[in-house]
N, C-alpha and C positions, 0 to 999 in steps of 0.2 A: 844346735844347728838353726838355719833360718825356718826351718820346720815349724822346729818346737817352741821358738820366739813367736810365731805366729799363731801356736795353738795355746800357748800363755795368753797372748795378748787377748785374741779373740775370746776365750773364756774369761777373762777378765773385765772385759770391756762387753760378755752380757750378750754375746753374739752368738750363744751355744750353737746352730749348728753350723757354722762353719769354725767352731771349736771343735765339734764333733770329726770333722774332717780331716782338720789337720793334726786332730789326737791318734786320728786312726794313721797317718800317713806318719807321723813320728814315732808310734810306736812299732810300724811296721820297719823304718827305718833302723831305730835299735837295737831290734829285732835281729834285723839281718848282717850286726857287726858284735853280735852278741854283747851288747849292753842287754841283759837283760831286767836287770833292775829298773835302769827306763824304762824299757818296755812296758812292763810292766803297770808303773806308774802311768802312764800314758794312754795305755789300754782301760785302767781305772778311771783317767778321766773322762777318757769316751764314754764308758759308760754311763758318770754319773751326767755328763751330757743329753745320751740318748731317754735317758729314765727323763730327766727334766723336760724333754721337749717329745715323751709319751712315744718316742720312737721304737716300741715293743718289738716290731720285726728286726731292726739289727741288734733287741738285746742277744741275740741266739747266739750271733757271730762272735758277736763282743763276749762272750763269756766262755766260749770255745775256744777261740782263740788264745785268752785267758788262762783256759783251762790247760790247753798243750803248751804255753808258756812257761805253767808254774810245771809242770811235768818233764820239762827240760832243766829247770832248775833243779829238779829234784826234791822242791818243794810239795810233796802230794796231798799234805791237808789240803792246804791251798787249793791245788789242781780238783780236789773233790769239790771244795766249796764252789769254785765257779762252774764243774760242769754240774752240780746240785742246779744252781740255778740257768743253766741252759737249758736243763731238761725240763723247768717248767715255763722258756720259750720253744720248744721245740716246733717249727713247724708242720713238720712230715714222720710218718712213721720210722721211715729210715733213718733221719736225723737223731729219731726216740732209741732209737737201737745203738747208733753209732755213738752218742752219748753215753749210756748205757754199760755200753762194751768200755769208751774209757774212765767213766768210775769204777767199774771193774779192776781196770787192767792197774789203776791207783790205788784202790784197794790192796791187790796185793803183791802190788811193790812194797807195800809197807809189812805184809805177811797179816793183812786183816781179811778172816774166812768171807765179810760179808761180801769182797769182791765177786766170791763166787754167784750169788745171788742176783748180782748183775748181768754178770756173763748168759746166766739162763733165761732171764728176762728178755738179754737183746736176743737172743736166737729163741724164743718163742714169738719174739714179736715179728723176728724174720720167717717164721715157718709160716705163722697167719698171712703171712702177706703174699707169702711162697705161689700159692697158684693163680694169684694175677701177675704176678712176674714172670710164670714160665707162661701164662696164654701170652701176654706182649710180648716175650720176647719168639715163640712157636709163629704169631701170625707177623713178627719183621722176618723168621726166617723162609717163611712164606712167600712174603712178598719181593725177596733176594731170590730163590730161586726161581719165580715166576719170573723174574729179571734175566735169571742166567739163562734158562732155557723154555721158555714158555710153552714150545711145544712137546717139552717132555715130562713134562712136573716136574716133581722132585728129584733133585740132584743126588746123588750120593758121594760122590768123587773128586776130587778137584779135577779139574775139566784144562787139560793143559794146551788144547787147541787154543783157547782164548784169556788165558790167564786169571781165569775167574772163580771163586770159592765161593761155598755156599755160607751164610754166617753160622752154622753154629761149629764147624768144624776151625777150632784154636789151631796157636801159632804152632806148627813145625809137627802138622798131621793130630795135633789131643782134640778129642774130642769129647763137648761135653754133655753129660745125661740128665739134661733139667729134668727129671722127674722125681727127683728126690728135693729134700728139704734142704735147706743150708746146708745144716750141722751133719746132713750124710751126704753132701755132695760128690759122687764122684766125678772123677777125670780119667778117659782109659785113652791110648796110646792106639790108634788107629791102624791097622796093619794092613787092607788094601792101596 
């Protein structure tokens, strides 16, 4: 495609990043008609683009990307090797976890036990993180209710004079109990 003529050339002619650009946009293209073997290749080249020109913050994507790439393929050495190295761009904890989870989940598609060791990892790293997640998420549903009805605090009910719900009450009455850790999250079924 004119795409890929364009991210040939520009990488050829010394222009990495806007080689970098149009590596990314060919290999999304690909991507999306399942060539994945381009893809692939293209996504490689972004990379070795972004590495040359010390672009650290999109190695994360590029290898994630990479990574569910070659997991589509069914390729999952592969898939391991690039999310190995996303996980030492990671930026955010969450990002550490959800890499994590798909070394894992690569792991043992192949039936190798050390996925499990990953799996535990991302969900310790999600319990550490657990209670600044439910303060942010307790003072937005705070400030939803202060919304809905200010003069009465706290809401408990969907409020059908006004079409208006409090956030922590899920779709179609669930409701959920952030006080638990990820990995024992409940969801219970709301009966008023």
């Amino acid at each position: 495609t004119g795409i890929q003529t364009l991210a040939y050339h520009f990488i050829e002619g010394g222009d990495l990043a806007k080689g970098l650009g149009y590596s990314i946009q060919a290999a999304e293209q690909a991507w999306i008609v399942f060539a994945l073997d381009v893809a692939c290749a293209y996504y490689e080249r972004a990379v070795e683009c972004a590495e040359a020109l010390g672009r650290t913050a999109r190695l994360f994507a590029l290898y994630e990307a990479l990574g569910n790439l070659h997991v589509q393929r069914g390729s999952y050495q592969d898939a391991i090797a690039a999310f190995d190295r996303a996980l030492q761009h990671c930026p955010t904890a969450a990002e550490q976890a959800r890499t994590r989870t798909n070394l894992g989940l690569s792991y043992a598609q192949m039936g190798d036990e050390r996925g499990i060791a990953y799996l535990k990892l991302a969900i310790q790293e999600l319990d550490q993180r657990m209670p600044a997640l439910v303060e942010q998420q307790q003072q937005e549903i705070e400030r939803e209710e202060q919304h809905c009805h200010p003069q009465r605090g706290k809401q408990t009910s969907f409020d059908r004079g006004n079409n208006r719900c409090p956030a922590h009450i899920g779709p179609v009455g669930f409701s959920y109990n952030m006080n638990t850790s990820p990995s024992n999250m409940l969801i219970t079924a709301r009966t008023s």
